[in-house]
C-alpha positions in Angstrom: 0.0 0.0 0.0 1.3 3.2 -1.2 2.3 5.3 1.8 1.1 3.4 4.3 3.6 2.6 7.6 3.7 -0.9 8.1 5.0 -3.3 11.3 7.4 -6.3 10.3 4.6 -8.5 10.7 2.4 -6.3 7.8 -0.1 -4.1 10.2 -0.8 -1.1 9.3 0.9 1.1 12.7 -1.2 2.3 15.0 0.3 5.7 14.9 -0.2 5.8 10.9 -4.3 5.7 11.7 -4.2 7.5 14.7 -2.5 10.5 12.0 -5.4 9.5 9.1 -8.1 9.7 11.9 -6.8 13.4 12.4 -6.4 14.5 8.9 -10.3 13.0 8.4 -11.3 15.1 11.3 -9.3 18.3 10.1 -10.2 17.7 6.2 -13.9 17.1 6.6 -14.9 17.3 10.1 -15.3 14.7 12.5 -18.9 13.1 11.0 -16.8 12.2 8.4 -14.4 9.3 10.6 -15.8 6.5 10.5 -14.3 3.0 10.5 -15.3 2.4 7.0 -14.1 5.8 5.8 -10.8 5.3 7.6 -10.2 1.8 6.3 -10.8 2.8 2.4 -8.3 5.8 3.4 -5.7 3.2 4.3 -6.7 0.5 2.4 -7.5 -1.7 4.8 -10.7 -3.3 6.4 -12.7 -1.9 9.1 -12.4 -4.9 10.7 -8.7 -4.7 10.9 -9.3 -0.9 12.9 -11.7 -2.5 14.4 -9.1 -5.1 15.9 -6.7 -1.9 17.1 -9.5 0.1 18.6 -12.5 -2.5 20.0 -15.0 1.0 18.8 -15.1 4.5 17.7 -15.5 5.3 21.2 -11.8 3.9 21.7 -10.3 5.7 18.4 -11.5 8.8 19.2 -10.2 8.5 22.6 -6.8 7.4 21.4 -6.9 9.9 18.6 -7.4 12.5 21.6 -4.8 11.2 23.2 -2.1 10.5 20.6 -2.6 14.3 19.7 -2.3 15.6 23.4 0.9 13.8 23.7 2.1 15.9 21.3 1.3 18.7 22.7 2.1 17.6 26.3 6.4 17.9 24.7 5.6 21.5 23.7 4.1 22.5 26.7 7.0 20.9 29.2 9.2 22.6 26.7 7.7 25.9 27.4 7.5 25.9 31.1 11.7 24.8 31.2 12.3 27.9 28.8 14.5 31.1 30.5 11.5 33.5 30.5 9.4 35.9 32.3 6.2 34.2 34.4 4.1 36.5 32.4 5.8 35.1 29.0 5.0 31.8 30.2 2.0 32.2 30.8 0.5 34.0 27.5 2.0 30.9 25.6 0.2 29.1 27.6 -2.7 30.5 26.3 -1.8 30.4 22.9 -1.0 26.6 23.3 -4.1 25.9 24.6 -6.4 27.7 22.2 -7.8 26.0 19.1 -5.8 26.6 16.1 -9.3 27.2 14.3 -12.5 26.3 13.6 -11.4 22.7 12.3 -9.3 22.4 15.2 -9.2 18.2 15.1 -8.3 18.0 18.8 -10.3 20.2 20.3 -13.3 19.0 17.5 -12.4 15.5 19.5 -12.4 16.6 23.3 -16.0 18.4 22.3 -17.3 14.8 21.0 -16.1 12.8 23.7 -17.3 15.4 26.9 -20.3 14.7 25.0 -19.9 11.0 25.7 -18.0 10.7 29.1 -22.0 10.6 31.1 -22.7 7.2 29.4 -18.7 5.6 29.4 -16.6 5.7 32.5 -13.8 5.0 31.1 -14.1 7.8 28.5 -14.6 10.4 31.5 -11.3 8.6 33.7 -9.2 9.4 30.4 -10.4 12.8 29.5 -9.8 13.6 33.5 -6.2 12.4 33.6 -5.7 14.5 30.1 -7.1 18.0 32.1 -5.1 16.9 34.9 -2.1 17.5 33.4 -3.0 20.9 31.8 -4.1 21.8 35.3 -0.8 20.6 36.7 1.8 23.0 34.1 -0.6 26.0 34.5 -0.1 25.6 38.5 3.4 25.2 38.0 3.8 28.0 35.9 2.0 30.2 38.1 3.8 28.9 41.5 7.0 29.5 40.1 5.8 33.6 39.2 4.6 33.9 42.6 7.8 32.8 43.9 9.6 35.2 41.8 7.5 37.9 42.6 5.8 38.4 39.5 2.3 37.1 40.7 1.1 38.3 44.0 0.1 35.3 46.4 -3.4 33.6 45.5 -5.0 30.4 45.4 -3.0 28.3 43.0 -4.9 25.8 42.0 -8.5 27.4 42.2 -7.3 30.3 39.9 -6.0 27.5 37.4 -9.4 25.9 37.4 -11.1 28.9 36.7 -8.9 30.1 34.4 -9.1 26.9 32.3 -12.7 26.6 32.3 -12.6 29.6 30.9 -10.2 28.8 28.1 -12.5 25.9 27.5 -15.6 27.9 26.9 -13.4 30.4 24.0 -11.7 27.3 22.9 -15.5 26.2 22.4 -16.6 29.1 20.8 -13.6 29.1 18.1 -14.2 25.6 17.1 -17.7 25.7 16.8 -17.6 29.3 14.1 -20.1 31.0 16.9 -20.2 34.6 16.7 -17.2 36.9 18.0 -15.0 33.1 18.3 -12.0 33.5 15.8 -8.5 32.8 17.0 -7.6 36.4 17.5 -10.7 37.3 19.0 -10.7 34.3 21.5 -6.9 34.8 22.3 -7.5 39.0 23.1 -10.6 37.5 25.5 -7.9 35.0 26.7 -5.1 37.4 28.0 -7.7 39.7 29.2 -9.1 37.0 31.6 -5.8 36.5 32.7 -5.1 39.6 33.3 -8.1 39.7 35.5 -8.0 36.1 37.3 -4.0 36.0 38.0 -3.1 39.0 40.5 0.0 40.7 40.0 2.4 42.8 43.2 0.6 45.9 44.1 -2.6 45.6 42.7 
């Protein structure tokens, strides 16, 4: 098969779908993945996806999680860079925003909150995933209050708020609703933040 990444033993990778199920999702929006569609795409059977994932449940899920990985190295990378708090922060934000309204990540984590009441194991996996977001944001803001560049606050309640906000913009952008462009959402972004996290002598 032309292009295809194949083990030793002649299976299509893992990975390899995992990147087709994310190019589906960005090229024609996530009704679009299905097991069929993503077979013919790799010219395999749905059966042999099928074997990988057990459901569409679990590829999406995987797919979620495949793409957070990625993003997981670029956000440790940014909180060990030699900058400001506030620096840190903002590319935070920008990290965490959609790309767009065909965002294929955040098109996923909308499906699958949509799913988590009816499959526990859906709503452990998404938790863990917000975990860690929760985790670098508290990190990047202990370290600015120990430096002085945040005032003293609530660590981890700030975070949360914080990041339920970024999760309703991040919303907004991916769904095309009014006022939710990238630029738009990002300006709303710093704002809050400007708001939430306190700064020395305000």
């Amino acid at each position: 098969m032309a292009g295809a990444a194949r083990r030793r033993d002649g299976h299509i990778a893992q990975e390899r779908m995992l990147e087709e199920a994310m190019a589906v999702i960005a090229e024609h929006g996530l009704a679009a993945l299905t097991m069929s569609a993503l077979a013919e795409r790799l010219d395999t059977s749905g059966g042999h996806i099928l074997y990988y994932f057990g459901s569409k449940d679990r590829l999406l899920l995987e797919a979620l999680r495949w793409s957070e990985t990625e993003l997981t190295g670029e956000r440790r990378a940014l909180l060990g860079r030699p900058t400001t708090a506030e620096r840190k922060l903002d590319q935070f934000l920008e990290l965490y925003l959609p790309r767009g309204p065909r965002d294929p990540r955040w098109m996923l984590w909308i499906e699958l909150w949509a799913r988590t009441p009816a499959n526990e194991d859906l709503r452990q996996a998404q938790e863990a995933m917000d975990r860690a977001w929760q985790e670098d944001l508290e990190a990047v803001l202990t370290k600015g209050v120990a430096r002085s560049r945040f005032a003293p606050m609530d660590i981890p309640a700030h975070a949360s708020e914080l990041l339920a906000l970024l999760d309703g913009l991040s919303t907004r952008v991916v769904l095309g609703q009014r006022g939710g462009d990238r630029r738009q959402a990002l300006t709303a972004a710093r704002s809050a933040a400007g708001r939430l996290i306190p700064r020395p002598g305000r």
